[in-house]
C-alpha positions in Angstrom: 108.2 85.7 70.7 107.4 88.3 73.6 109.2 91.2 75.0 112.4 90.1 77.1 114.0 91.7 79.8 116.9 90.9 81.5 116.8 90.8 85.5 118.9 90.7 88.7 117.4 90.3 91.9 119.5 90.8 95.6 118.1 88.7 98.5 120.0 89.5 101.7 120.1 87.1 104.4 117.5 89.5 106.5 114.7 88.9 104.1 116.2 85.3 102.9 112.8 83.4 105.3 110.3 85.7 103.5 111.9 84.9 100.1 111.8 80.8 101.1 108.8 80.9 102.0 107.8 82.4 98.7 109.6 79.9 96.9 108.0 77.6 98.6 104.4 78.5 97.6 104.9 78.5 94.1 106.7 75.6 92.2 107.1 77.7 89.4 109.5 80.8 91.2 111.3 78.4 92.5 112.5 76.6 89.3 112.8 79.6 88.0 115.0 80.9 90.8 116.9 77.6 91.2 117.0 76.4 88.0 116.6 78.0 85.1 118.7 81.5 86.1 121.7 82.7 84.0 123.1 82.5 87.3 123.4 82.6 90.6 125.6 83.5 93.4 125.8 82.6 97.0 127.1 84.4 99.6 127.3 87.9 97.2 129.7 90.1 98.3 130.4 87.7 100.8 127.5 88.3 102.8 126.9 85.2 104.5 123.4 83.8 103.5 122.3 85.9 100.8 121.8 84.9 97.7 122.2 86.9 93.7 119.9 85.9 90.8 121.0 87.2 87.2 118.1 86.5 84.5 118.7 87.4 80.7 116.1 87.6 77.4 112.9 86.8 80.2 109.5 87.3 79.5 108.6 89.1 82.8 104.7 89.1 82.9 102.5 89.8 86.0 100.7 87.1 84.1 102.9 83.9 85.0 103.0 83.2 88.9 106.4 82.9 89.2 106.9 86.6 88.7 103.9 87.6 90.4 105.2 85.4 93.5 108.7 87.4 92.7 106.5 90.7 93.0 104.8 89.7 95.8 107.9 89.1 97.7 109.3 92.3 96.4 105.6 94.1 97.4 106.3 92.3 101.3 109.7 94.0 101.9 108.5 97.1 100.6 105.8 97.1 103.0 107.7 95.5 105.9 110.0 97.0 108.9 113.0 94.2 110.1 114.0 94.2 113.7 117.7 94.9 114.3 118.0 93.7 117.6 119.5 97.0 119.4 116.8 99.4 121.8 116.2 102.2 121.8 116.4 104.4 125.0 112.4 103.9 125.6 113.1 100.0 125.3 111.5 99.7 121.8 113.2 97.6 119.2 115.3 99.6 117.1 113.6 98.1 113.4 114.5 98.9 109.5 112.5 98.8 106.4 113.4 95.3 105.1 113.7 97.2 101.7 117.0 97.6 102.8 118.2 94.2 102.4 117.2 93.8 98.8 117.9 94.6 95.1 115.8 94.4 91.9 116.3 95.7 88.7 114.8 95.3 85.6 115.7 96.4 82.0 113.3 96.0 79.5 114.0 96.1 75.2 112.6 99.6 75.2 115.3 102.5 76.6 113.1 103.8 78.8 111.7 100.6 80.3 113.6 100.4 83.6 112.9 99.3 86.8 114.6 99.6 90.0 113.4 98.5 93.6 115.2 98.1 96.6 117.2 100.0 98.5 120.1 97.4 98.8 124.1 98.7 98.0 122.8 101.4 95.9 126.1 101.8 92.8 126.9 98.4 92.9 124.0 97.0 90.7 122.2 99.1 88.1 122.3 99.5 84.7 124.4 100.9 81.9 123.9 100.8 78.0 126.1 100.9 75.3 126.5 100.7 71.6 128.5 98.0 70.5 130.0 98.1 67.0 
């Protein structure tokens, strides 16, 4: 059976090569990405080339390589700084930390088990429980 978690992940167009060319390393991230996702929407909030991924009940284990090659792509734009293309007045590129341009968060079964990376539109995806009766 497993513990399940449901997942959304945020890939704005600025980060969109990284994310390819972790999809294309590992067979397995991109069916699940392309595939076998809840669902998935182009274009969110009609930004032009990025892309929204909405996962429910998945076993998310460093264990299987399609979620460590989704962690390692989340581990790259938290490490990484994007160019903007404006200067600055000593003629040095003006540059952002690419953790900007992506969203991730992860609620596990338990209440406290909740995880939240990026720093993408912060309000408009995050989580809220309720009891339904």
């Amino acid at each position: 059976m497993g513990y399940r978690s449901e997942v959304v992940l945020y890939v704005g167009p600025e980060v969109m090569p990284q994310f390819m060319v972790t999809m294309s390393k590992c067979q397995a991230a991109r069916a699940m990405c392309f595939a076998e996702h809840e669902e998935m929407i182009k274009d969110y909030r009609d930004e032009k080339g990025s892309m929204l991924f909405k996962w429910s009940w998945l076993k998310w284990y460093d264990s299987f390589p399609e979620i460590q090659a989704i962690e390692d792509f989340l581990d790259w734009c938290e490490s990484e700084e994007i160019p903007t293309g404006d200067m600055q007045a000593d003629g040095e590129r003006v540059t952002v930390p690419a953790s900007e341009y992506f969203k991730f968060v992860r609620m596990g079964e338990d209440q406290d088990d909740n995880v939240h990376r990026g720093d993408a539109f912060w309000g408009d995806v995050g989580i809220e429980r309720t009891i339904v009766y």
